[in-house]
N, C-alpha and C positions, 0 to 999 in steps of 0.2 A: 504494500500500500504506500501511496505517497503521501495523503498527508491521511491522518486523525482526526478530526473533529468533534469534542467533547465538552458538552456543556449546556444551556439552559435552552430549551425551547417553549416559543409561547407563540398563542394565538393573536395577534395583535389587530386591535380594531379602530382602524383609523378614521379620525374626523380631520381632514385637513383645511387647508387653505380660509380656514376660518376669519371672520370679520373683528369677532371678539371671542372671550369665553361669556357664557350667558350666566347673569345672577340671578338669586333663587326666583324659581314663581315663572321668570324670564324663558319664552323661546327666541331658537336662535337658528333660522334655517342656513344651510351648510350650502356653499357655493356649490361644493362638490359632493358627489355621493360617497358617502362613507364604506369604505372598505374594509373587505377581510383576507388580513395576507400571513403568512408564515411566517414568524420574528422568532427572534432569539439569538446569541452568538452562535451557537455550532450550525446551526439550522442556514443562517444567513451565510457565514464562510463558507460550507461547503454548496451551498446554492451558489454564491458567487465566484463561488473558484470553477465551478461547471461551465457557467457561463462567460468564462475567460478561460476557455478550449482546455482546460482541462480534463481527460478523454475519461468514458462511463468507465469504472472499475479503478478509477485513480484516488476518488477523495470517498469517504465514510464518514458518518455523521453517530450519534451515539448521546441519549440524552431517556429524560423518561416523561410518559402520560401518563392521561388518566384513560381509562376505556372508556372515551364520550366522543362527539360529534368531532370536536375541535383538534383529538388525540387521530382520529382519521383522518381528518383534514390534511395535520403536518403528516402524518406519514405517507398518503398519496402525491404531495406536493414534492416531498422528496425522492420518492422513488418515479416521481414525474421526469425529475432534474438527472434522473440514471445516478442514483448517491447511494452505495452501500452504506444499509441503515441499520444500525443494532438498538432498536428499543427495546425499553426496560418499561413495560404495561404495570400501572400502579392501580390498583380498584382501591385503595383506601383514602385517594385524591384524585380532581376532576384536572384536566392540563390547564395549565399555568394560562392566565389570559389576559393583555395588556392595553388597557383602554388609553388611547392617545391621542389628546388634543392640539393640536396646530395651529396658532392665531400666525394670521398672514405677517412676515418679519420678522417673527420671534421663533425662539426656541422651544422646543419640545415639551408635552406635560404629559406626565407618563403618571398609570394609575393600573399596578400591578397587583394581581393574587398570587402569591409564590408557586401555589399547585402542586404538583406531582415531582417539580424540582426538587422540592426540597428533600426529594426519597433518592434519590438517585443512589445508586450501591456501587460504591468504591471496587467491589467486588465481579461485580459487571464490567466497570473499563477497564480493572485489570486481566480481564479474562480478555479482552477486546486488543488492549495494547499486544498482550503478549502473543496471541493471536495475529496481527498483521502487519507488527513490527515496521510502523511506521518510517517513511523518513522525517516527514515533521509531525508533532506532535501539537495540537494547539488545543490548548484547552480556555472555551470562552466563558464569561459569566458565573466566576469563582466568587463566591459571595453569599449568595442562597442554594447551594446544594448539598447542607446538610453536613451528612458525617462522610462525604465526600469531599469537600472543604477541610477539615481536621485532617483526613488521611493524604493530603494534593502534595504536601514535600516525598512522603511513602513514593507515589505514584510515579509524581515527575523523576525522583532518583531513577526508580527502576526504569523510565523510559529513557535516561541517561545511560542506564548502563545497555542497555537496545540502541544506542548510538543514534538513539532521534533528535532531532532539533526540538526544544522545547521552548512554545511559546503562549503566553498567559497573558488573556484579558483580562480583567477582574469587573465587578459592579458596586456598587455600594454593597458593604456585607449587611442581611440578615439576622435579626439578633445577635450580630456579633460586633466589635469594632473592628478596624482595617488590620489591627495586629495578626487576625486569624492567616491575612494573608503573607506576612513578612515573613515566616519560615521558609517557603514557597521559593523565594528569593534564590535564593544558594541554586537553587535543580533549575534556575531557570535561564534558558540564552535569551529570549526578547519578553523584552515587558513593554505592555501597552498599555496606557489611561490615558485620560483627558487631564487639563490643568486643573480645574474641579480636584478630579480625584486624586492629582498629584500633590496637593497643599493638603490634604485630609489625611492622605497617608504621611507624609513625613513633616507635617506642620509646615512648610516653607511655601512659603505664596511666589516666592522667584520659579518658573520653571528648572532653571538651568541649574539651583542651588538644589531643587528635587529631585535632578537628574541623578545630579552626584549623591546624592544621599540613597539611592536606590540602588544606583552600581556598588554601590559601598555594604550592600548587606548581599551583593550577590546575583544582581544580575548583571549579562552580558552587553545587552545593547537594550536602552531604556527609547521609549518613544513618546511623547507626550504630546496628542492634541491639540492644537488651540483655536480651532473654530477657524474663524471667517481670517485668521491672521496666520493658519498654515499648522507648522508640524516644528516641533524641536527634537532632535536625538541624541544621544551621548554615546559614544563608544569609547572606554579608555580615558584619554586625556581630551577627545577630539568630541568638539561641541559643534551641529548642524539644524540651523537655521532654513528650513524651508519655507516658502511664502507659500500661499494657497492658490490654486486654479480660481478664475473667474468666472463660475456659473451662474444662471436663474436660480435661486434657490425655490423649490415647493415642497420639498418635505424633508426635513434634513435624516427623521429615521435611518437607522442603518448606514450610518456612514462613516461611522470608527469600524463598524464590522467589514465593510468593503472595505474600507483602507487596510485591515490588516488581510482579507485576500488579495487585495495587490501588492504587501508586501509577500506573501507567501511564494505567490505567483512567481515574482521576481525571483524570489529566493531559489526555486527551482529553476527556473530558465539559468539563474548564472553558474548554481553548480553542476548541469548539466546533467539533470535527474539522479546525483546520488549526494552522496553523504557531508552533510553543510556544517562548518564551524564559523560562525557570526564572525569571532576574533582574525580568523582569515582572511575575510573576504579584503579587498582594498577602498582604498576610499572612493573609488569612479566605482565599482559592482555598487558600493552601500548606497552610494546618490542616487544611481539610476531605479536600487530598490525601491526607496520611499518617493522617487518621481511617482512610478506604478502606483502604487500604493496612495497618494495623494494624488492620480486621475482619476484612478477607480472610488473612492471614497467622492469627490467633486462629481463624478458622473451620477453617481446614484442619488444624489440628492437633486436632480432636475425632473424626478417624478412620483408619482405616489406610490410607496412602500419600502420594503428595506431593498429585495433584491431588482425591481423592475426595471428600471435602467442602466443595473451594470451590463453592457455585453463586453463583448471584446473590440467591437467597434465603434462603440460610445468612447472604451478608455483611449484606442488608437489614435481616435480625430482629436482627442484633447492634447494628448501625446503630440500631435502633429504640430497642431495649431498652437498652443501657447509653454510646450516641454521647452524650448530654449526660453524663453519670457521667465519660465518661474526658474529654470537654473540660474542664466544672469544674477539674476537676484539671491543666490542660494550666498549664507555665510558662513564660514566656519571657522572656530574659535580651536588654538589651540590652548589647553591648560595648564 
């Protein structure tokens, strides 16, 4: 298998392009019709990594329902997308389902039930990992899956010792604070969050000072989102500054989870289908990774839901059309 994909899946039901949020008593008809699409980190990577010619039998998705409407839903959608899927059918929880409102300009309002995540059995992905011995390993939406979360440093080791790239989203944690996630650290080559979550976990509101304070408990190459003003990453001593694509924004959903499928993506193309170490690559492969990686995140947010406008021909034309514009502008700090 090339990659892994392991981590929260939800039914997500989107109200976009909204005028306002409505107060109480208040209706508020929606420009657009409200939609039902497959969210989640694992569910969205490996949808997006499909649809960035990543060939049927490449990527695996691996997460848990509930036995209801929505628990069929994500599974036909992804066996739609040719995604080896390993669900874990929970009856003691309905799937995870995430009511999202969109006022036209603004950011996101997410309104989640945790669901059948939070059962997820440490025991199932390692049966999964060791089974298809990944090359990359990405495990998304670490945070509410329970005693799958407690056991993720166990996991990600042994995926270390399977020679897989190990790569971890996280979310805000679940009755837990972010500490549940800093063990994690050490087994881990790329770490991904938003600025948000990069000043919550290590208290530093500077990106660049959370960088380092994150490679400093152990991971390899730290990435931190920052919205409409682009991408910061650390590797080592070496600080990169990337600026953002210029698109229409209409739904930003899904668009840390495309960015880290077009980092993946990348990740594969430059090692040439086998076996990646982060600390190796050079600094022209790392650029060109998170180029990827910030078209494909930029492309998906020009329509409504997480994966509907990644293709591989959304990310190309962006690629084409403004990939020198935002490298120009690329900074990089040595430390």
């Amino acid at each position: 298998m090339l990659v892994t994909c392991v981590g929260i899946l939800v039914a997500d039901i989107i109200a976009a392009d909204l005028p306002k949020i409505s107060s109480p008593g208040e209706l508020i008809f929606t420009g657009r019709n409200i939609e039902l699409h497959v969210g989640g980190h694992a569910a969205n990577v490996s949808i997006d990594l499909r649809k960035l010619k990543l060939e049927e039998g490449e990527v695996s998705c691996t997460g848990a329902i509930g036995e209801d409407i929505f628990g069929r839903h994500i599974e036909n959608i992804l066996e739609k997308h040719g995604i080896v899927t390993h669900l874990q059918r929970v009856k003691s929880a309905g799937t995870s389902k995430d009511i999202i409102l969109v006022v036209k300009g603004q950011d996101r309002r997410y309104h989640v039930d945790v669901g059948a995540n939070w059962l997820l059995s440490p025991d199932h992905v390692s049966s999964v990992l060791n089974g298809e011995k990944p090359i990359i390993f990405y495990v998304g939406g670490a945070g509410f899956l329970g005693e799958f979360d407690e056991k993720l440093p166990e996991i990600l080791r042994k995926a270390k010792e399977l020679q897989c790239l190990t790569f971890v989203d996280p979310v805000t944690p679940y009755k837990h604070g972010w500490d549940i996630i800093i063990p994690a650290l050490r087994w881990t080559d790329i770490f991904h969050c938003n600025n948000l979550e990069a000043a919550e976990i290590t208290g530093e509101k500077d990106p660049g000072r959370a960088a380092e304070i994150l490679l400093n408990k152990g991971a390899k190459l730290v990435i931190i989102s920052l919205g409409e003003s682009g991408i910061l990453a650390m590797r080592g001593k070496t600080l990169f500054r990337m600026p953002a694509f210029e698109v229409p924004v209409i739904d930003p959903t899904g668009a840390g989870d495309a960015f880290c499928a077009g980092v993946i993506h990348g990740l594969i193309r430059a090692s040439g289908y086998s076996h990646i170490e982060v600390t190796k690559l050079s600094e022209e492969e790392l650029v060109n990774i998170l180029l990827e990686g910030e078209a494909t995140g930029a492309a998906c947010v020009t329509m409504v839901g997480t994966t509907t406008a990644v293709t591989r021909e959304n990310v190309d034309n962006l690629l084409k059309k403004q990939g020198s514009k935002v490298l120009n502008r690329l900074h990089l700090e040595k430390l």
